[in-house]
C-alpha positions as a Markdown table, in Angstrom:
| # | Residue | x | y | z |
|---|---|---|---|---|
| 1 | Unk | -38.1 | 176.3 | 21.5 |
| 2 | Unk | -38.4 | 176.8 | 17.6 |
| 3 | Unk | -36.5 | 174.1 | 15.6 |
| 4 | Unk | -34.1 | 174.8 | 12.6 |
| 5 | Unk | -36.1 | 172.2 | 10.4 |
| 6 | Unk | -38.9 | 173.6 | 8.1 |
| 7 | Unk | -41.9 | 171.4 | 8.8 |
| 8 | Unk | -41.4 | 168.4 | 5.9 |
| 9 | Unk | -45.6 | 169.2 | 5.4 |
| 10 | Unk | -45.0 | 172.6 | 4.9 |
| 11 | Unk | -42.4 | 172.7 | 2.3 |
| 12 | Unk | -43.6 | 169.9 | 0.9 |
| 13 | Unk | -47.2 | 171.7 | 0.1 |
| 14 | Unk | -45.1 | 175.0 | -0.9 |
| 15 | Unk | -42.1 | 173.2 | -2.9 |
| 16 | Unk | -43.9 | 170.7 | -5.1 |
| 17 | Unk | -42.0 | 169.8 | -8.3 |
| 18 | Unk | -43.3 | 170.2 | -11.5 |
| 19 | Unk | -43.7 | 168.1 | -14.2 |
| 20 | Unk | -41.3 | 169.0 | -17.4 |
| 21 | Unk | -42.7 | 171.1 | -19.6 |
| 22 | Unk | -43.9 | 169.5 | -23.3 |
| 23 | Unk | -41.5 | 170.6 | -25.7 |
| 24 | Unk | -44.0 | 172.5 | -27.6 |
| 25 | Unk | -45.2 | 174.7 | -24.8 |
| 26 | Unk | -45.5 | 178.6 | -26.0 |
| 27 | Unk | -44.6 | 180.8 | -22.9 |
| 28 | Unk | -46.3 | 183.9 | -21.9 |
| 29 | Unk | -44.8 | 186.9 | -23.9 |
| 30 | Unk | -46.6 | 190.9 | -24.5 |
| 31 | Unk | -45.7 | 193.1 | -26.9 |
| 32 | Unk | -42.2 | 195.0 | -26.5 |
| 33 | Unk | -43.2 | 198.5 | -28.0 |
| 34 | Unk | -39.3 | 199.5 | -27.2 |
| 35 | Unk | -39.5 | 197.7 | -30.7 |
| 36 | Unk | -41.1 | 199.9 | -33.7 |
| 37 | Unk | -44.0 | 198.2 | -33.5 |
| 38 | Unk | -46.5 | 198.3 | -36.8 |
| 39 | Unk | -50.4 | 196.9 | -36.5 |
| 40 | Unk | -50.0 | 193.9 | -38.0 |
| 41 | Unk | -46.8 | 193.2 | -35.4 |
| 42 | Unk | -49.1 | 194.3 | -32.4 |
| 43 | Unk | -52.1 | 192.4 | -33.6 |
| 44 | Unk | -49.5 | 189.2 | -34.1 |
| 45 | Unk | -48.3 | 189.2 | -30.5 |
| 46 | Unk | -52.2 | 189.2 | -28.7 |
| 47 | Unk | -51.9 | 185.2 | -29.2 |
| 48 | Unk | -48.9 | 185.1 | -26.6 |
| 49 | Unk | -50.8 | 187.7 | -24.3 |
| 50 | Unk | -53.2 | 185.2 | -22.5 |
| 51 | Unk | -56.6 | 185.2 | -21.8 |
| 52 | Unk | -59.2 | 187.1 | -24.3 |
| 53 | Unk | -56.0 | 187.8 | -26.4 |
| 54 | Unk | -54.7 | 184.8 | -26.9 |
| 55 | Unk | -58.6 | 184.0 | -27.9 |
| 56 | Unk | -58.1 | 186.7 | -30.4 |
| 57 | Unk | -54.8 | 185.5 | -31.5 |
| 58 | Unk | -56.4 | 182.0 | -32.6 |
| 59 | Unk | -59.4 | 183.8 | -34.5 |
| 60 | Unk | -57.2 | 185.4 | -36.4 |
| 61 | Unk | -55.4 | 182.4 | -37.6 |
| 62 | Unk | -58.6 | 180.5 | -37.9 |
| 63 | Unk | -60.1 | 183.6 | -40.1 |
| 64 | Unk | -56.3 | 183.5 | -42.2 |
| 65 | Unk | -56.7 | 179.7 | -42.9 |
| 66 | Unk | -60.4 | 179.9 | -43.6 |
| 67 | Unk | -59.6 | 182.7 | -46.2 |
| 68 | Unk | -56.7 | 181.1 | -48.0 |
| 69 | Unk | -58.2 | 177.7 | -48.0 |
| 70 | Unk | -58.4 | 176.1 | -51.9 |
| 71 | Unk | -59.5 | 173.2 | -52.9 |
| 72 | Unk | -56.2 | 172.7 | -54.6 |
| 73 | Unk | -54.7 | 172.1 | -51.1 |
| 74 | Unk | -56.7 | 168.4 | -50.6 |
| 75 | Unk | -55.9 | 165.4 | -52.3 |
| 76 | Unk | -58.3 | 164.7 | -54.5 |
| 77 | Unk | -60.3 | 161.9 | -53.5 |
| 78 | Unk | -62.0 | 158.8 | -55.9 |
| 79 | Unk | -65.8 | 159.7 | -55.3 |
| 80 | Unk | -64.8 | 163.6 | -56.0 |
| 81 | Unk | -67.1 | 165.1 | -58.9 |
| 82 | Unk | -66.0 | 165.8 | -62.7 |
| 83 | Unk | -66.7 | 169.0 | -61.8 |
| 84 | Unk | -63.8 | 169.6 | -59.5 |
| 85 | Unk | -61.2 | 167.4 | -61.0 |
| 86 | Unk | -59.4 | 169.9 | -62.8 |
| 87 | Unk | -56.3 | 171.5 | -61.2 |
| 88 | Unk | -57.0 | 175.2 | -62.0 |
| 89 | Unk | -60.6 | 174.4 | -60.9 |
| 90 | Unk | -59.8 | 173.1 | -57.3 |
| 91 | Unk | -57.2 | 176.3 | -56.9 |
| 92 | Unk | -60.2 | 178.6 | -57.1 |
| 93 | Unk | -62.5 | 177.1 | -55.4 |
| 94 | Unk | -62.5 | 178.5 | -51.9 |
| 95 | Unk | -64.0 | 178.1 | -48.4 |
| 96 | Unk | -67.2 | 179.7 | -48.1 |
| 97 | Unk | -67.8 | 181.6 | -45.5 |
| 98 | Unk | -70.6 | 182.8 | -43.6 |
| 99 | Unk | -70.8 | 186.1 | -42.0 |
| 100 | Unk | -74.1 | 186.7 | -39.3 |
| 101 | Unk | -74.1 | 189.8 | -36.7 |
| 102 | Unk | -77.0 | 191.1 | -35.1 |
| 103 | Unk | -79.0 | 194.3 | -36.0 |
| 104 | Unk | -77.3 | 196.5 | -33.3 |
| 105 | Unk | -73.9 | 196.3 | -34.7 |
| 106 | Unk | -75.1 | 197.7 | -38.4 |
| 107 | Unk | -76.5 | 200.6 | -36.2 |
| 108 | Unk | -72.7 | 201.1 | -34.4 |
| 109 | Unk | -69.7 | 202.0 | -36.7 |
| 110 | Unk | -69.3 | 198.2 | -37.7 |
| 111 | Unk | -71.5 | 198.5 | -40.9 |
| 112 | Unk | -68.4 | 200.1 | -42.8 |
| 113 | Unk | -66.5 | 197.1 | -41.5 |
| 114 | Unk | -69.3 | 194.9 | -42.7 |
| 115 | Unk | -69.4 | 196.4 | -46.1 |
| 116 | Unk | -65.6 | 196.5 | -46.9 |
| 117 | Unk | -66.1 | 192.8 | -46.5 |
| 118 | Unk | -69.3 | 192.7 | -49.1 |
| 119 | Unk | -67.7 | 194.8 | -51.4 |
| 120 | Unk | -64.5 | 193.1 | -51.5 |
| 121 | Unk | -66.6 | 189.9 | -52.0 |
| 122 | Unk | -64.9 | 188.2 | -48.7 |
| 123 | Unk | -67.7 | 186.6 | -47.5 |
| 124 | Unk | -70.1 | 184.1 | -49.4 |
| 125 | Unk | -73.1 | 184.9 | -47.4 |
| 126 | Unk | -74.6 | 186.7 | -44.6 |
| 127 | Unk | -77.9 | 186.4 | -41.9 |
| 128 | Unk | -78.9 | 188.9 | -39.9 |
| 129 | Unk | -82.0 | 190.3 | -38.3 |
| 130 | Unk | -84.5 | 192.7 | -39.1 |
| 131 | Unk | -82.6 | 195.8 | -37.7 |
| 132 | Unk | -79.6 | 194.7 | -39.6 |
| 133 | Unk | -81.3 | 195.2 | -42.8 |
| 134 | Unk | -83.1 | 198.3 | -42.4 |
| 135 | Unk | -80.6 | 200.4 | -40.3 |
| 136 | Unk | -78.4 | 199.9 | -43.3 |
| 137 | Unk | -80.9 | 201.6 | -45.9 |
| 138 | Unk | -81.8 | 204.2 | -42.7 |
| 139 | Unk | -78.1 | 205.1 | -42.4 |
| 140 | Unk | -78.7 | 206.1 | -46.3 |
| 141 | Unk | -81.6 | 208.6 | -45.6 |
| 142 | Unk | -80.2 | 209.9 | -42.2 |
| 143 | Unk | -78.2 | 209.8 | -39.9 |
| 144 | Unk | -77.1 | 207.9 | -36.7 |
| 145 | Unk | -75.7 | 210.0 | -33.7 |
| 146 | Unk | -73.2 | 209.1 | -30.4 |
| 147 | Unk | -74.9 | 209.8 | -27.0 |
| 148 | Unk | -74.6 | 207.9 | -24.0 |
| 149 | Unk | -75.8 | 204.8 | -22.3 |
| 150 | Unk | -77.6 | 206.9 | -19.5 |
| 151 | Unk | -79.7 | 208.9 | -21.3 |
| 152 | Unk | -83.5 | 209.5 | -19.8 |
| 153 | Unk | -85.7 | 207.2 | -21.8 |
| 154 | Unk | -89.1 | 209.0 | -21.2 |
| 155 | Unk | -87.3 | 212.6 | -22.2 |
| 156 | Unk | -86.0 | 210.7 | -25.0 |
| 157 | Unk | -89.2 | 209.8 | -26.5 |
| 158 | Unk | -90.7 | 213.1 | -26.0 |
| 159 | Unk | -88.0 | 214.4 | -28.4 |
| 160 | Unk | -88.7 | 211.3 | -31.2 |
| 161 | Unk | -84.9 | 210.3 | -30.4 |
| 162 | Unk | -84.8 | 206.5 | -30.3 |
| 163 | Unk | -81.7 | 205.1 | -28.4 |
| 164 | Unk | -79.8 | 202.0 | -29.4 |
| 165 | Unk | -77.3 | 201.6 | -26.6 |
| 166 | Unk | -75.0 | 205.1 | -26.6 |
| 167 | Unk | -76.6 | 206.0 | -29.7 |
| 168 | Unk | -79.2 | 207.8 | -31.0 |
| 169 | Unk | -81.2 | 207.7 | -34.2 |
| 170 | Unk | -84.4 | 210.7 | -34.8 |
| 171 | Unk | -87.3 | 208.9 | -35.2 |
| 172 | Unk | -88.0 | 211.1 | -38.6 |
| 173 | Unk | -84.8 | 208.7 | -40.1 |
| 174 | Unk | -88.0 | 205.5 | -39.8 |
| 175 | Unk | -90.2 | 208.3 | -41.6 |
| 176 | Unk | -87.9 | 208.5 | -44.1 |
| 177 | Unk | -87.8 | 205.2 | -44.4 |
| 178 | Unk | -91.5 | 204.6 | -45.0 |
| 179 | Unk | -91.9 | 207.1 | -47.7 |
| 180 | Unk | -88.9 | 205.4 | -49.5 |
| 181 | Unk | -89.9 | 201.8 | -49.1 |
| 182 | Unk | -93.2 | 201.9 | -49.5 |
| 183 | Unk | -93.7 | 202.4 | -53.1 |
| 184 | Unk | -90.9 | 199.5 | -53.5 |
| 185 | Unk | -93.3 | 197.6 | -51.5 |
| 186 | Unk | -96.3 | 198.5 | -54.2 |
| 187 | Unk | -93.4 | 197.7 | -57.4 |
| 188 | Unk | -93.3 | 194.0 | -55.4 |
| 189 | Unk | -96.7 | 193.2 | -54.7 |
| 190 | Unk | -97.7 | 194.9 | -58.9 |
| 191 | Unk | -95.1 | 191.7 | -60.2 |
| 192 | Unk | -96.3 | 189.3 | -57.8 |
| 193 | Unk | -99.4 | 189.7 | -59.2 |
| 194 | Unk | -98.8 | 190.2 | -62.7 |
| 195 | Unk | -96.4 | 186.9 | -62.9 |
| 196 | Unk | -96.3 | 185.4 | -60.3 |
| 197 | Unk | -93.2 | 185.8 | -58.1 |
| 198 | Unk | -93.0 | 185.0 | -54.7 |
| 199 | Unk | -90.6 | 187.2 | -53.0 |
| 200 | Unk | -88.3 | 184.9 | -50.5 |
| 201 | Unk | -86.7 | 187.2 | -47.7 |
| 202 | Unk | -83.6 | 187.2 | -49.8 |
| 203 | Unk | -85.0 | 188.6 | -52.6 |
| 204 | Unk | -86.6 | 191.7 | -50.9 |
| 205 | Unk | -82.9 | 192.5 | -49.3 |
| 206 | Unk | -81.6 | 191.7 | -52.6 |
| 207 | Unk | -83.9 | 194.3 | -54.4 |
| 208 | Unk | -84.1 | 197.0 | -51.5 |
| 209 | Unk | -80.0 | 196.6 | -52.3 |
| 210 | Unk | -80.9 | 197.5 | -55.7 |
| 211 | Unk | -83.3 | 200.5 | -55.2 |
| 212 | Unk | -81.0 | 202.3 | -52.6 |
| 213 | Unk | -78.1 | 202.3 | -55.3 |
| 214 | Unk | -76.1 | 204.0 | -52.9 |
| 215 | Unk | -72.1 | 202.9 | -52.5 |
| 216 | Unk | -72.6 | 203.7 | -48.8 |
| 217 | Unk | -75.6 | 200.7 | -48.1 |
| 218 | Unk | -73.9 | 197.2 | -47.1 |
| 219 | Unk | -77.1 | 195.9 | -49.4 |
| 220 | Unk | -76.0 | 197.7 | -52.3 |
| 221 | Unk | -73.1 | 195.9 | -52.4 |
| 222 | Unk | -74.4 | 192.1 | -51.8 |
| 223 | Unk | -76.9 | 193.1 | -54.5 |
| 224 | Unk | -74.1 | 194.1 | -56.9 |
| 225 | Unk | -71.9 | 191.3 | -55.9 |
| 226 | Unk | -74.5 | 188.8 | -55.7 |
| 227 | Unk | -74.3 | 187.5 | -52.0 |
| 228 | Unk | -77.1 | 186.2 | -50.5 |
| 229 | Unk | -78.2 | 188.1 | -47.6 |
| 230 | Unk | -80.4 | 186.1 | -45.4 |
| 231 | Unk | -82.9 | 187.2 | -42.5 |
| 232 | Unk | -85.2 | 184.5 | -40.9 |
| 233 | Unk | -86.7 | 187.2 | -38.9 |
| 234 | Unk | -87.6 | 189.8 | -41.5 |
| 235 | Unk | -90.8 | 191.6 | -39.7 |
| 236 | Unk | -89.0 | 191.5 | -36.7 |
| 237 | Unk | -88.2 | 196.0 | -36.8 |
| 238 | Unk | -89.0 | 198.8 | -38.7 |
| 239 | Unk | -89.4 | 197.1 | -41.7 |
| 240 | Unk | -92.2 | 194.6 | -40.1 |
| 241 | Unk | -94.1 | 197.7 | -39.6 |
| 242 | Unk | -93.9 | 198.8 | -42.7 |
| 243 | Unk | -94.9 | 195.8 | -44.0 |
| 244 | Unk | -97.6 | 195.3 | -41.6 |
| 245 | Unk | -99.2 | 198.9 | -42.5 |
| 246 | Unk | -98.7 | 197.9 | -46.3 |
| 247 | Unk | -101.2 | 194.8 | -45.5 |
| 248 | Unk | -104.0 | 197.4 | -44.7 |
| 249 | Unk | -103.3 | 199.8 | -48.1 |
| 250 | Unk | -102.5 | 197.1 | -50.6 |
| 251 | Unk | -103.3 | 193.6 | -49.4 |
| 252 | Unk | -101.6 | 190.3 | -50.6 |
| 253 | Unk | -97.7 | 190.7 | -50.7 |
| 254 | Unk | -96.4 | 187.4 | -49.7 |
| 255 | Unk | -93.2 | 186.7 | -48.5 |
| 256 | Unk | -91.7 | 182.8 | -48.5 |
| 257 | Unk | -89.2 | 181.8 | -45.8 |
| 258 | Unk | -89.5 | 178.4 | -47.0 |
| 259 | Unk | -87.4 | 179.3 | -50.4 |
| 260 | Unk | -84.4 | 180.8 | -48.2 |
| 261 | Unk | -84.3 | 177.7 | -45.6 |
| 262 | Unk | -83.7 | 176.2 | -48.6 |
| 263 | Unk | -80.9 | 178.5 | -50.1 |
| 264 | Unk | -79.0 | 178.5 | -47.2 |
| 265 | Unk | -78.9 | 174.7 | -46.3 |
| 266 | Unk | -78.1 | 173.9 | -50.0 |
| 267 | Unk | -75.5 | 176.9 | -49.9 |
| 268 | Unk | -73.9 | 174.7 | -47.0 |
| 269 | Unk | -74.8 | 171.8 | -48.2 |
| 270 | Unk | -72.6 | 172.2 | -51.3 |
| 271 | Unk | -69.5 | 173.9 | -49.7 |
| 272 | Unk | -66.1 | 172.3 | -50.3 |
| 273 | Unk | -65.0 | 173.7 | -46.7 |
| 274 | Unk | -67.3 | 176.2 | -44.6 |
| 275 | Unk | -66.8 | 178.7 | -42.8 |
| 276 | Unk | -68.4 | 181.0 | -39.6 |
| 277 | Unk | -67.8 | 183.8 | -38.6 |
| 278 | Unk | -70.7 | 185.3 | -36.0 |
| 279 | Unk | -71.0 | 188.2 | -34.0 |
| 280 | Unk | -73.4 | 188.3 | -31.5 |
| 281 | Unk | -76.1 | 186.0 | -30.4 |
| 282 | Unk | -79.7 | 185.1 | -31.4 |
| 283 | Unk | -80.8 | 184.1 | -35.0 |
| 284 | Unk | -77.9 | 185.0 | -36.9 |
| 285 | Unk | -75.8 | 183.0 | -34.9 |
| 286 | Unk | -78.4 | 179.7 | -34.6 |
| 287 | Unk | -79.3 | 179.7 | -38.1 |
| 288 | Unk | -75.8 | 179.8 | -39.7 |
| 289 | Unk | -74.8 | 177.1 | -36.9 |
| 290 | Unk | -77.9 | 175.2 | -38.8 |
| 291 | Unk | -77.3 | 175.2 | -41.7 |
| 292 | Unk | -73.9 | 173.8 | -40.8 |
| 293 | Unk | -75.5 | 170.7 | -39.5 |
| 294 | Unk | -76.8 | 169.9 | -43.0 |
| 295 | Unk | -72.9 | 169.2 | -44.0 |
| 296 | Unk | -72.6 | 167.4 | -41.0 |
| 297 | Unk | -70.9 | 170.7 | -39.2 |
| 298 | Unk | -68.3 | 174.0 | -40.1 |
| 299 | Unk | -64.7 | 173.4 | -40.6 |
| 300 | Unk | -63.5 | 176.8 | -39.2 |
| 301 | Unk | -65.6 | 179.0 | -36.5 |
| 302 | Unk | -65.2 | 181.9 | -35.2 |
| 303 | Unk | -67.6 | 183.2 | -32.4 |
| 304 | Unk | -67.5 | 186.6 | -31.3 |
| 305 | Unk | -69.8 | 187.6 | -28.1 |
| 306 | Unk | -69.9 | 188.5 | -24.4 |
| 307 | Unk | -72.9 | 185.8 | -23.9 |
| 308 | Unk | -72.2 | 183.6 | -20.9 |
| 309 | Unk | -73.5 | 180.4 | -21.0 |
| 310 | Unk | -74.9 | 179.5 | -17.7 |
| 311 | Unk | -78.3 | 180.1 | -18.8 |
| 312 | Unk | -78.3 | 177.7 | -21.4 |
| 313 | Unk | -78.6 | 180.1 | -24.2 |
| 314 | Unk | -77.6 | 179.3 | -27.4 |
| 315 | Unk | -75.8 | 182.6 | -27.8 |
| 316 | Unk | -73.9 | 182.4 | -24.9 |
| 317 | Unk | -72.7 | 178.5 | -25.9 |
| 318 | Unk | -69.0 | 177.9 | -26.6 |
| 319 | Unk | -68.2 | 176.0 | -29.7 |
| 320 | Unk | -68.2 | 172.6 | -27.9 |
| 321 | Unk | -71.8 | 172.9 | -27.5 |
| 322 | Unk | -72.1 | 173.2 | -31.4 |
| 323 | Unk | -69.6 | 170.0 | -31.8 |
| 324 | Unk | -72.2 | 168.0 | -29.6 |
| 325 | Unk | -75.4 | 168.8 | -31.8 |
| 326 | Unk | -72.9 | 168.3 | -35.5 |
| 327 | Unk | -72.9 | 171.9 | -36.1 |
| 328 | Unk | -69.1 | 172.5 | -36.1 |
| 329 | Unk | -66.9 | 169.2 | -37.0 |
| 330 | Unk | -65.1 | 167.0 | -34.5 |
| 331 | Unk | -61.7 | 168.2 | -35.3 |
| 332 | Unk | -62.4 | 171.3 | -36.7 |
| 333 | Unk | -60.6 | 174.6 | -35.5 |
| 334 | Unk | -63.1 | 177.0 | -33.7 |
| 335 | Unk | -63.2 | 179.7 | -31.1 |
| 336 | Unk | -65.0 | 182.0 | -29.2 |
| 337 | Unk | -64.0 | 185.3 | -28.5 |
| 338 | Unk | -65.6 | 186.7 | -25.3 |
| 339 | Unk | -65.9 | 190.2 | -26.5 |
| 340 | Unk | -67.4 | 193.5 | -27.9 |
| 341 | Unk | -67.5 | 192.7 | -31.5 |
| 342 | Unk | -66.8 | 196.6 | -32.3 |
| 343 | Unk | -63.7 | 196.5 | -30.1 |
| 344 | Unk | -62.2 | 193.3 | -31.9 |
| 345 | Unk | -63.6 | 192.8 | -35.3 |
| 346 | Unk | -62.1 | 195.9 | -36.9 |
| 347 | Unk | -58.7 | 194.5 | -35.7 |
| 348 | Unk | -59.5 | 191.3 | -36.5 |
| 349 | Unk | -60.3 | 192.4 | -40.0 |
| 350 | Unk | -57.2 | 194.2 | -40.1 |
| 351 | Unk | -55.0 | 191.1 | -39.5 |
| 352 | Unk | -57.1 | 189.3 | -42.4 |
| 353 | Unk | -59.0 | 190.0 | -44.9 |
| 354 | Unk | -58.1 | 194.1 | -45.3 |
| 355 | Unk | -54.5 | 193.1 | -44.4 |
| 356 | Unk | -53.4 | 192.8 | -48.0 |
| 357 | Unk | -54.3 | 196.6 | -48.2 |
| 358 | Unk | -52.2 | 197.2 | -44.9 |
| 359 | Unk | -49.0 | 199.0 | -46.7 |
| 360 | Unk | -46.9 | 199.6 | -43.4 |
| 361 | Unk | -43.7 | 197.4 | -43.3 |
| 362 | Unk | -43.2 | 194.9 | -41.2 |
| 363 | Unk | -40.1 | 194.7 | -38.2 |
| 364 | Unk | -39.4 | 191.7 | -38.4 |
C-alpha cells in the first residue's frame, strides 16, 4: 500500500536549504549578442562566463592594474629614497613587467603579438629560450608555413621540412641562418679579443637585434628600445649549433651567463611593483618566477599554460605553489589560465595593452 508521505529522508537529502548568499556574490551571466556587441564588450563579459573564462576575465584585470600601476598611487613611505620623493617622479614610475614564452610560440603567429608589445615598450623585460631567439631572426630570412599536426615525420625529413607542431619550416631557413650569423659571430669574438668584452647572453640577442635591422624581428625592437632580452638557455637550438661549429673555425668566444643572473635579479630587485606575465612552461617561466624571489615575490601574475600539475612540474604549478617558495607575494593578485597561449593572448592583449588603439565604440 504506497503512503501519501514523501519519505522525511528523502526529501530531506533532495530539499536541503541553502545558506544566503554573501551580498557580494557575482551570478553566472554569458554574453547577450541580441545586444551590438563590440570586442572589448565580448572580452568584458568572459569573467561572468565560468570556468577558463572567468580565469581569463581576472587576467585581464590583473594585466589592466599591472599596466596602469604608478608609483604615484602609494603613500609614500619614511624609509622611501630621495630618488622617488618627487610627485611627478612617482607618477612615471611604473610596474615593471616581465614577459617569458617559450620558443614554440615565436614560431606560431604570436611573435607579431610579442612584438607589438616590444615596440610599444609595454613590457620591461623578456626570457625566453633558444628557439625564441632564433626563430625570430629565421622568420627574417624565410619563411614559416601552416601544415598539420599528422604529418609523416620520416617523409618530412626526406624533404628538409622540419615540423614544429602544425607547422613547417624548410630546413634551408637554418642555412640561411648560418651564413648570416656567422660572420656576426667572427665581429664578436674580433672585439672580445681586441678589448676585452665578454658577451653576456643578453648582449648577443641585443646585437643580433641590431644586425637584423629589420622592423619585422621582435629583437630589433628590444634592441632599439633597450629591453633586455634574456635566455638562460642560449645553446639550447639552432643557434647552439652555430655556435658549437664556430668553436671548431675560430676558437675562444666566450659567453657569461653569470652577468645576466645578475641583470635580471637586480632588474627585480629594484622594481617599485613587478610584474609576470608567462606563457608556457620550462625556463622562461622558472627563471622569471626567480628572479621574483629576490624581492621577496611578484605583485601581479599572470600564468598562461595547459600544464597540469600532477607531475610536480614546475610548469604545470598554479600560482600557490609560487606563494609557498616567495616567488609571488602573499596577497598579491595572480592567476593561471589553463590555456593555448595563441587562442587567449591575442585577446588578452586586446583588452589591455593594444586596447587604447581599439577605436570601436563601446554599448554601454
Amino acid at each position: 500500500m504506497s503512503s501519501a508521505f514523501v519519505p522525511e529522508a528523502a526529501a530531506a537529502a533532495v530539499l536541503q536549504q541553502s545558506e544566503p548568499i554573501p551580498s557580494d556574490a557575482v551570478s553566472v551571466e554569458g554574453p547577450n549578442f541580441d545586444n551590438s556587441l563590440n570586442l572589448q564588450d565580448l572580452l568584458k563579459s568572459y569573467e561572468r562566463i565560468g570556468f577558463q573564462a572567468n580565469s581569463f576575465g581576472k587576467a585581464i584585470n590583473i594585466v589592466n592594474k599591472m599596466r596602469n600601476w604608478r608609483l604615484s598611487d602609494e603613500p609614500l613611505t619614511p624609509d622611501e629614497t630621495d630618488e622617488y620623493t618627487s610627485p611627478s617622479v612617482r607618477s612615471e614610475t611604473k610596474c615593471t613587467v616581465f614577459l617569458g614564452y617559450t620558443s614554440n610560440l615565436i614560431s606560431s603567429g604570436l611573435r607579431e603579438v610579442i612584438l607589438y608589445l616590444v615596440k610599444h615598450k609595454h613590457v620591461s623585460a623578456i626570457v625566453t629560450t633558444a628557439g625564441g631567439i632564433e626563430e625570430d631572426f629565421i622568420k627574417c630570412l624565410g619563411k614559416t608555413y601552416l601544415a598539420d599536426f599528422d604529418l609523416d615525420g620520416a617523409d618530412l625529413r626526406r624533404r628538409g621540412m622540419n615540423r614544429i607542431g602544425n607547422l613547417v619550416v624548410p630546413n634551408d631557413n637554418y642555412c640561411k641562418f648560418e651564413d648570416w650569423v656567422t660572420p656576426i659571430l667572427d665581429a664578436m669574438l674580433s672585439e672580445q679579443k681586441d678589448s676585452g668584452i665578454t658577451w653576456t647572453p643578453s648582449e648577443v640577442i641585443r646585437r643580433l637585434g641590431k644586425e637584423i635591422n629589420n622592423e619585422e624581428s621582435v629583437y630589433y625592437w628590444a634592441y632599439k628600445n633597450d629591453i633586455p632580452v634574456f635566455c638562460p638557455a642560449l645553446t639550447d637550438g639552432s643557434l647552439g649549433d652555430m655556435i658549437y661549429f664556430h668553436s671548431f673555425r675560430s676558437p675562444g668566444l666566450v659567453i657569461d651567463i653569470v652577468g645576466d643572473i645578475r641583470a635580471l635579479n637586480n632588474m627585480s630587485l629594484k622594481a617599485k611593483k613587478a610584474g609576470m606575465i608567462i606563457l608556457g612552461g620550462g625556463v622562461c617561466k622558472h627563471q622569471i618566477a626567480n628572479a621574483m624571489l629576490i624581492r621577496n615575490g611578484a605583485d601581479f601574475s599572470v600564468y598562461i599554460n595547459t600544464g597540469q600539475e600532477f607531475d610536480g612540474s614546475d610548469s604545470g604549478a598554479r600560482p600557490e605553489e609560487a606563494i609557498s617558495w616567495g616567488k609571488i607575494r602573499v596577497g598579491a593578485e595572480s592567476v593561471k589560465v589553463f590555456a593555448d597561449a595563441t587562442l587567449v593572448f591575442p585577446l588578452l592583449v586586446a583588452a589591455t595593452f593594444a586596447r587604447d588603439n581599439d577605436n570601436s565604440t563601446s554599448t554601454k
